[in-house]
C-alpha positions in Angstrom: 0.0 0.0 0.0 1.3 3.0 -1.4 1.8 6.1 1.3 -0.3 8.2 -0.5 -3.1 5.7 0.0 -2.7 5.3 3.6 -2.9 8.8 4.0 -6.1 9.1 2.0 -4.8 10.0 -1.2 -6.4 8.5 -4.2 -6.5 8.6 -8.5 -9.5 9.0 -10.1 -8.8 5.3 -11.5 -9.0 4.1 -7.6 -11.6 6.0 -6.8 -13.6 4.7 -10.0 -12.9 1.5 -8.3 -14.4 1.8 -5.2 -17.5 3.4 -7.1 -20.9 2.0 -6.1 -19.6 0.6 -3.3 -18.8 4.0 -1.6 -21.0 6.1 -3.8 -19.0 6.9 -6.6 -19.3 7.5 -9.9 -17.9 4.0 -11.6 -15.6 6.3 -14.4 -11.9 7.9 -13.6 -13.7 10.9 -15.4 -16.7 10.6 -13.2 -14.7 10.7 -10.1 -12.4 13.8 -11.2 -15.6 15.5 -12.2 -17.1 14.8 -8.9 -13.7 15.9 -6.8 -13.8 19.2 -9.0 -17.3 20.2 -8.7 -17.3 19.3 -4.6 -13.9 21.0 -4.0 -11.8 18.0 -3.0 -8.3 18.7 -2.3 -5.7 17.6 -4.7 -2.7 17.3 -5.5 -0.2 16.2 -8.4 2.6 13.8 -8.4 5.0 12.1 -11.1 2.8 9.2 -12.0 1.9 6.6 -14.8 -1.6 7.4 -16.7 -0.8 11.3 -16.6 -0.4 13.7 -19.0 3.5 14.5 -18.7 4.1 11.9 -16.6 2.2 13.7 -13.8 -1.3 11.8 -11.6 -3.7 14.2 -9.8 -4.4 12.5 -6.8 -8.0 13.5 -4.7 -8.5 13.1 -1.1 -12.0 12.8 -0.5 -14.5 13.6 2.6 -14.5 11.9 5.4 -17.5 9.6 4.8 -16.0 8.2 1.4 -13.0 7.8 3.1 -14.4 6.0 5.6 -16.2 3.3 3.1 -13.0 3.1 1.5 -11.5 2.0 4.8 -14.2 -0.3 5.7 -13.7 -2.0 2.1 -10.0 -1.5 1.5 -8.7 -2.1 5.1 -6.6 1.2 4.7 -6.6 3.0 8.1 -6.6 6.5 8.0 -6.1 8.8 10.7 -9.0 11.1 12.2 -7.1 13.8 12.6 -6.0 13.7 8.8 -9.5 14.2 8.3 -9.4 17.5 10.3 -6.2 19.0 8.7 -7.8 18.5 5.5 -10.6 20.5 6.8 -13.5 18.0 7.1 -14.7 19.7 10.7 -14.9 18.4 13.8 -15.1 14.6 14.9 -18.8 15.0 15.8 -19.6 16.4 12.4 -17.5 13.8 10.9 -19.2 10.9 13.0 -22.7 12.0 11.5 -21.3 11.9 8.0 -19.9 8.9 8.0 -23.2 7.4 9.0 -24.9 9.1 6.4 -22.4 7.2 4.3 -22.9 3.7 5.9 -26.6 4.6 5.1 -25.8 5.3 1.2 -23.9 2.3 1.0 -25.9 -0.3 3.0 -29.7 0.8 1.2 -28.4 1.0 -2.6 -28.4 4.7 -2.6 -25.0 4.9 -4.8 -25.9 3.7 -8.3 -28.7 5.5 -9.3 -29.0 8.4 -12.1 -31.1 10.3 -9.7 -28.1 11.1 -7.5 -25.5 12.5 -10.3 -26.1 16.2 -9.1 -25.0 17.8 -6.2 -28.9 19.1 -4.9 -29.2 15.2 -5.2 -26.7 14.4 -2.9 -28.0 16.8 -0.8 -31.6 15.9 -1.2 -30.6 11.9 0.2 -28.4 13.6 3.2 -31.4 15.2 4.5 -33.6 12.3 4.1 -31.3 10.2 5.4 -30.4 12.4 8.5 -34.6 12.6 8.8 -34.8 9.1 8.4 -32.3 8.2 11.6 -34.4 11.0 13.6 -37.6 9.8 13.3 -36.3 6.4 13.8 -34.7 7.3 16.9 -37.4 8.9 18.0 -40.3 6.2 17.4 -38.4 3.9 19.8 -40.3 5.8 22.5 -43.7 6.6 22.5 -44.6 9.9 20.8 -47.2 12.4 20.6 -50.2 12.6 18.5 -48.7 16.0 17.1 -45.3 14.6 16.1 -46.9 11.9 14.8 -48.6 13.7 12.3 -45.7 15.9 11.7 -43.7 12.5 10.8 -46.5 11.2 8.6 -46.1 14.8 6.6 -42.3 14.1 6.3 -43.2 10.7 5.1 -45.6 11.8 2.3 -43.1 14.9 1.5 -39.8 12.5 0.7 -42.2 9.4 -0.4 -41.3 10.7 -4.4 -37.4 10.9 -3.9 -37.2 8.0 -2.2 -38.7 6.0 -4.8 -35.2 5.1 -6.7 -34.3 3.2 -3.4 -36.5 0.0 -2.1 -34.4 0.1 0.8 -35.4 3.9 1.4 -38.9 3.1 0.6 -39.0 0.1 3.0 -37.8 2.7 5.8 -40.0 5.5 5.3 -42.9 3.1 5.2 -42.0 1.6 8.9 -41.8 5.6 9.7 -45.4 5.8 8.6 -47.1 2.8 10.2 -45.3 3.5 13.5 -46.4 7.1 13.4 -49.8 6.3 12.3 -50.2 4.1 15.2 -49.0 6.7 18.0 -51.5 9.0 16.0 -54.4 6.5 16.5 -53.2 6.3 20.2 -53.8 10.3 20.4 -51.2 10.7 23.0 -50.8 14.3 24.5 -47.3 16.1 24.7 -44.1 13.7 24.0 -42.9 12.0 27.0 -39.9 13.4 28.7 
């Protein structure tokens, strides 16, 4: 394993490797696109594959370096992740589950989420997702109920290019329709 790698340095060509698996585009061109648009750092280095013998190598956020990790076995500091200006740990910690989320319910492979308002779109819903889940393991309120059951119907569209998502936002619905039904006053402390 190269240095570079262990430090969370990558080509596009590696990148494309990892692709679905960490959400990725699947192309070297994909990936550079993806590390322009979204601000990546990179660097060049005397490389094969280059133009003049040079490779731009990307280091990508946290959460895709994190998937990489879990897939690759390369360990990569945390705090590298804060010199490069990925935030603090708890920040870090929340995006990185987002990530396991992408990866684990299909969310990477699908023509929906090429833009970046996509990618943004399936954060929220998938940081939504995790809060109502968390919160439904307690009894709730017939108010926040219905407020869930809104949320549901809102992200029902966009979650359509994931069965995973869908499968999710449905056990959201039936679990809020039932504390609804119960009519319970003011969420329990």
């Amino acid at each position: 394993m190269s240095t570079e790698r262990a430090q969370g340095w990558f080509s596009a060509a590696e990148l494309a490797g990892f692709g679905e698996k960490v959400g990725l585009p699947t192309s070297d061109r994909g990936c550079a696109k993806r590390a322009a648009r979204q601000g990546w750092p990179a660097k060049v280095v005397p490389g094969k594959g280059g133009r003049r013998g040079e490779l731009t190598l990307y280091r990508p956020p946290a959460p895709i370096l994190a998937a990489i990790s879990a897939l690759d076995g390369v360990v990569i500091a945390d705090e590298a992740h804060a010199s490069a200006g990925y935030g603090d740990p708890r920040a870090m910690a929340t995006e990185v589950a987002i990530q396991e989320d992408r990866v684990l319910y299909g969310m990477t492979a699908t023509a929906k989420l090429d833009t970046p308002e996509d990618d943004v779109r399936l954060e929220m819903l998938l940081a939504l997702l995790r809060t109502m889940e968390d919160r439904l393991r307690d009894p709730v309120s017939a108010e926040t109920a219905e407020r869930m059951l809104e949320v549901v119907e809102a992200w029902r569209e966009f979650a359509a290019c994931s069965p995973h998502l869908q499968a999710r936002l449905e056990a959201v619905r039936v679990a809020a329709r039932l504390y609804k039904a119960l009519g319970l006053q003011g969420d329990p402390k």
